[in-house]
MARZAVEX-578317 format. One record per residue: residue in three letters; x, y, z of N, C-alpha, C in turn. Coordinates in nm, 2 decimals. Example, Ala and Ser with C-alpha at 12.3 -4.5 7.8 and 13.67 -1.06 7.14 Angstrom:
2
{rec 'Ala' {1.32 -0.57 0.78} {1.23 -0.45 0.78} {1.32 -0.33 0.78}};
{rec 'Ser' {1.28 -0.22 0.71} {1.37 -0.11 0.71} {1.29 0.00 0.79}};
END
This chain:
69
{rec 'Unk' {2.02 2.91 1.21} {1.88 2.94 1.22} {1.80 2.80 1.22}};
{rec 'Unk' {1.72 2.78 1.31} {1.66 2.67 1.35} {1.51 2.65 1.23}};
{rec 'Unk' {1.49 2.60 1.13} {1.37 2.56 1.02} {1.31 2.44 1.11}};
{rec 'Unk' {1.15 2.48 1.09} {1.07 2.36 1.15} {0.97 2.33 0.97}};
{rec 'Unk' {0.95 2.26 0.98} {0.84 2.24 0.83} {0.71 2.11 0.93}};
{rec 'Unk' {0.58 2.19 0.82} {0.50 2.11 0.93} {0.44 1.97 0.75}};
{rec 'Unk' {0.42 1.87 0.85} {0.39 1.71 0.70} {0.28 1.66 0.81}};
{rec 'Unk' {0.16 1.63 0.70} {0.08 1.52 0.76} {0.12 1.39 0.77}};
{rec 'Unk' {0.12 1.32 0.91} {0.17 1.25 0.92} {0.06 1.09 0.95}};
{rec 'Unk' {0.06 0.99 0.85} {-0.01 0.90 0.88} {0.01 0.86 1.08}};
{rec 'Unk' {-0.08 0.76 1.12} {-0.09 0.71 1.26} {-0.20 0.58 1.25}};
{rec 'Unk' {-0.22 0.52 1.16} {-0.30 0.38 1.22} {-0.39 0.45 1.14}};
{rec 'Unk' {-0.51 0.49 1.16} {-0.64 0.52 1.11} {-0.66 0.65 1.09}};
{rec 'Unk' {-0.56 0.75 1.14} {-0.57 0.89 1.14} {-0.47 0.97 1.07}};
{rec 'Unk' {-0.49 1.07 1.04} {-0.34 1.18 1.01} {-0.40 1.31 1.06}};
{rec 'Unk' {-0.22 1.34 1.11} {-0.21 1.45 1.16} {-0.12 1.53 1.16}};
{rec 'Unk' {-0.10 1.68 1.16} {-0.01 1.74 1.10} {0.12 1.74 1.27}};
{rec 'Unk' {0.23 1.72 1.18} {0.35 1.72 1.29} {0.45 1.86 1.26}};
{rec 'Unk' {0.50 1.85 1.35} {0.61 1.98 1.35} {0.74 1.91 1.34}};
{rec 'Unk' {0.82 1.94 1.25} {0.90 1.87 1.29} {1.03 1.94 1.22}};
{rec 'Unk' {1.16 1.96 1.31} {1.25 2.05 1.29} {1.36 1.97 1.17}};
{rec 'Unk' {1.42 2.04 1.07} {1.48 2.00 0.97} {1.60 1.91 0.98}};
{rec 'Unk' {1.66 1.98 1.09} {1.77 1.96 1.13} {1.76 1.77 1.16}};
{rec 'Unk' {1.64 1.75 1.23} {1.61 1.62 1.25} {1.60 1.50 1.15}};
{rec 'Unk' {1.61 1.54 1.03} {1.59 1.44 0.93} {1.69 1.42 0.90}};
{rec 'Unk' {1.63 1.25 0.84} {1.80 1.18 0.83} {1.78 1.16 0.63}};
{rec 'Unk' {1.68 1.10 0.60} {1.65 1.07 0.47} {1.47 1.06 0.42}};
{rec 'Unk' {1.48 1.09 0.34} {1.33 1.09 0.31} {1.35 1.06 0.15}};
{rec 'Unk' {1.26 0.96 0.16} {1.21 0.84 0.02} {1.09 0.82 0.03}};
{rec 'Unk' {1.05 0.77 -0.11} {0.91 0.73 -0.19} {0.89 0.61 -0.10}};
{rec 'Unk' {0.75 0.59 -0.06} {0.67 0.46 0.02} {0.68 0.40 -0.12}};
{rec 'Unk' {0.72 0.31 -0.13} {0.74 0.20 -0.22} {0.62 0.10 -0.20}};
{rec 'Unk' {0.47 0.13 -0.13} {0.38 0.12 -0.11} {0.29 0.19 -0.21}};
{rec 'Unk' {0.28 0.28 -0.17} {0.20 0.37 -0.22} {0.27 0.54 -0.28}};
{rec 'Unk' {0.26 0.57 -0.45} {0.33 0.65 -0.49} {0.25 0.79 -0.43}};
{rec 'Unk' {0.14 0.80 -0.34} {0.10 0.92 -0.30} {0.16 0.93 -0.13}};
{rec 'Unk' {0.29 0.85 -0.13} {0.29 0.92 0.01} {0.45 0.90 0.02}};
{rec 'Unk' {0.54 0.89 0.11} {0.66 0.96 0.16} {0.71 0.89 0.26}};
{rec 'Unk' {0.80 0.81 0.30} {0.89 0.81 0.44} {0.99 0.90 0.45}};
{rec 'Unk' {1.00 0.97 0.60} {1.08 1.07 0.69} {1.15 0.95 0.74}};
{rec 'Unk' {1.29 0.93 0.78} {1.33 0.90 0.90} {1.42 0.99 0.93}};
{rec 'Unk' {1.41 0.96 1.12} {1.47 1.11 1.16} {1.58 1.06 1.25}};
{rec 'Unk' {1.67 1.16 1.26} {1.78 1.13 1.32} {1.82 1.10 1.44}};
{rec 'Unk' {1.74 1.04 1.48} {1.73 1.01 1.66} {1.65 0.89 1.65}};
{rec 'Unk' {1.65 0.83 1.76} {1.64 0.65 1.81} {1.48 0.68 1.90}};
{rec 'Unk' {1.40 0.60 1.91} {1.37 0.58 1.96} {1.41 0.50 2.10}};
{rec 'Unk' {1.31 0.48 2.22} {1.33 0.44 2.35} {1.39 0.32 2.33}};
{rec 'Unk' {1.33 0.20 2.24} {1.36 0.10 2.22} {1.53 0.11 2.13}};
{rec 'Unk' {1.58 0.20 2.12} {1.71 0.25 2.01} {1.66 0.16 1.87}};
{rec 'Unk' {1.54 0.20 1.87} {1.48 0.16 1.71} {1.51 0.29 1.64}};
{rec 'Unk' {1.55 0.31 1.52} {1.51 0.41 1.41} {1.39 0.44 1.38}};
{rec 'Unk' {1.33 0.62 1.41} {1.20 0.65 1.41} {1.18 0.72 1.26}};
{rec 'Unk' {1.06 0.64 1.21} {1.01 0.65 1.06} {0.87 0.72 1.06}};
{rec 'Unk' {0.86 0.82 1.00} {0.73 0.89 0.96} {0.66 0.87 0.84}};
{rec 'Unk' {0.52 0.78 0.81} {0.51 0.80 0.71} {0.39 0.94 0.68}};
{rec 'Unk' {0.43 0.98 0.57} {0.40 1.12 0.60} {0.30 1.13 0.39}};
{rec 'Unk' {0.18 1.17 0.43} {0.01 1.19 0.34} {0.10 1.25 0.23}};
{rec 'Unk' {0.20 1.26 0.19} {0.25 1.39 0.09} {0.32 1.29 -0.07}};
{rec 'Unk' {0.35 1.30 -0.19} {0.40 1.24 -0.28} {0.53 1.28 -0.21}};
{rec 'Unk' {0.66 1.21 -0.26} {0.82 1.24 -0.26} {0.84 1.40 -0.36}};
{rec 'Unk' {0.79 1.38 -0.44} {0.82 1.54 -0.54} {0.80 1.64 -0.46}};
{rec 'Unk' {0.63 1.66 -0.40} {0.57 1.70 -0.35} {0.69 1.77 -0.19}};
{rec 'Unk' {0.72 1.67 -0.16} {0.77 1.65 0.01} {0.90 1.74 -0.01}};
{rec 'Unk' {1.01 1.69 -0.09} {1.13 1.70 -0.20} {1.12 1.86 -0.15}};
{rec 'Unk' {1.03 1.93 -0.26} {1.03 2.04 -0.31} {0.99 2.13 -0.19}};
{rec 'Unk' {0.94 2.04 -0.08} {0.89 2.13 0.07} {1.05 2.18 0.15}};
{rec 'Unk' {1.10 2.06 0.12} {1.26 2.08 0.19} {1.34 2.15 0.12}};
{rec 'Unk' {1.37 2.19 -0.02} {1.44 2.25 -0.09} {1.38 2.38 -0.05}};
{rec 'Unk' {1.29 2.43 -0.08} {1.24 2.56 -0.05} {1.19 2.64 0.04}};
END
């Protein structure tokens, strides 16, 4: 069964809510920036075969406890 969970996702000056399917995540950690928010990276490459990183408006507890459940 295919799970999508939706995270606001920072962008430069804005946030916005993403869809983004479970299956696609590779690891998700604390912004070692800031303790109110969260890196996603997901398991696929960008165009440039860069690793694509989300940072995402949510704490890690917060985010954690969205994927567990």
């Amino acid at each position: 069964m295919i799970k999508f969970i939706e995270i606001p996702v920072s962008e430069e000056d804005e946030t916005k809510v993403e869809l983004i399917n479970v299956a696609n995540v590779g690891r998700v950690y604390p912004n070692p920036q800031n303790s109110r928010k969260s890196i996603v990276e997901l398991n696929y490459h960008s165009v440039n075969d860069a690793p694509v990183y989300l940072e995402v408006e949510m704490s890690y507890e917060t985010l954690r406890l969205n994927f567990i459940g």
